[in-house]
C-alpha positions, 0 to 999 in steps of 0.5 A: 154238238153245236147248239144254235137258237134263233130269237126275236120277236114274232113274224122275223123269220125264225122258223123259216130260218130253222128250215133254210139251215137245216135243209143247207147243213143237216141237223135236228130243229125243235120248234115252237112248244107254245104253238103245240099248246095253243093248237091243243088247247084250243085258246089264248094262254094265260100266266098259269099256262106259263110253267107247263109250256116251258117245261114243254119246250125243254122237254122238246129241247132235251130230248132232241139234246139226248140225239146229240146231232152235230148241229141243234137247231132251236127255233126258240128257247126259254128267253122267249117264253120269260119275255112274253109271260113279262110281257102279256102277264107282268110276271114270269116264274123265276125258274125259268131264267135260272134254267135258262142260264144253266143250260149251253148255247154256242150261238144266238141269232137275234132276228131284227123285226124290220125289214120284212112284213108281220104276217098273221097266223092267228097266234101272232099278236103283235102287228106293231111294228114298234111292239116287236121292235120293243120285244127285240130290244128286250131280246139284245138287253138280255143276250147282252146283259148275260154274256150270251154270243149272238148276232144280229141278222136284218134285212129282207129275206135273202139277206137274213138267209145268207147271213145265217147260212155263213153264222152257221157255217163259221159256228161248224167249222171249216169243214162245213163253210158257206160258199153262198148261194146255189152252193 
C-alpha cells in the first residue's frame, strides 16, 4: 500500500486533486474530517474542537488503512489540523505532532496557493493571498524540518493535474506510469 497526502493551504486543489488521481489510478481517498464537523456542528471551531476533529481524521485515515488499497489517498492529514489550531488558536495539543511523525507516509504533495483562484465555500477563511502563501510556507518548513518526502506541485489547474498524475505514477511504479493526457 502507497500512502500519498496532499497538503497546502485552503483553495489549492487538494480535493480536486484527490479525485483526479483516484479516477486516473483506482485507490481509496479519506477526505477532510473537519469539514464533516463543521457541517455537523453547524458553527465555527474553537481550540476545545481541536482533539475531537483529529481523532476524527485518524479514525477516517485508519480505517481506510485497515482496507489496505494499493494506493491511499489523504486529502489531508494531522500537519493540517497542527497548522490551523497554531494558526486560529496559538496553541496546538502536543499529541498531535507525535502521532503525526509516528505514522508512515510514501509521498506528500505540497499544493502552492498561486496560481489559481481562492474560491469561497463558506469554510475557507483565508482569501489573502499572502495568508495562504504564509500557511505553505509553514507546510514546506514542516515536511522539511521532519525529513517527510514531497513535492511541490504549481501552477494552473492542468499543470497541477499533470505533475500529480506523474508523482503518482512514478510513487507506484512502472507498472502504473503516466502516459499523460487522454492517456
Amino acid at each position: 500500500m502507497k500512502v500519498l497526502v496532499l497538503t497546502g493551504p485552503e483553495s489549492s486543489g487538494k480535493s480536486w486533486l484527490a479525485a483526479q488521481i483516484q479516477a486516473r489510478f483506482g485507490g481509496v481517498v479519506v477526505g477532510e474530517y473537519v469539514r464533516h464537523f463543521i457541517d455537523e456542528q453547524r458553527r465555527d471551531t474553537c481550540y476545545a474542537d481541536i482533539a475531537e476533529i483529529a481523532r476524527g481524521q485518524l479514525a477516517w485515515e485508519d480505517a481506510a488503512r485497515a482496507v489496505r488499497p494499493p494506493l491511499l489517498i489523504l486529502d489531508t492529514h494531522l500537519l493540517s489540523n497542527m497548522l490551523w489550531s497554531r494558526c486560529l488558536f496559538g496553541d496546538c495539543p502536543q499529541w498531535l505532532e507525535a502521532e503525526l511523525l509516528a505514522r508512515h507516509y510514501d509521498q506528500h504533495l505540497l499544493l502552492d496557493p498561486a496560481g489559481v483562484p481562492w474560491v469561497e465555500d463558506g469554510q475557507r477563511c483565508q482569501p489573502q493571498l499572502a495568508e495562504r502563501q504564509a500557511f505553505h510556507q509553514a507546510c514546506r518548513d514542516w515536511l522539511q524540518g521532519n525529513g517527510q518526502r514531497f513535492c511541490e506541485l504549481s501552477g494552473d489547474w492542468d499543470e497541477r493535474r499533470q505533475e500529480a498524475l506523474k508523482q503518482v505514477a512514478t510513487l507506484l511504479g512502472s507498472a502504473n506510469q503516466y502516459a499523460g493526457p487522454g492517456h
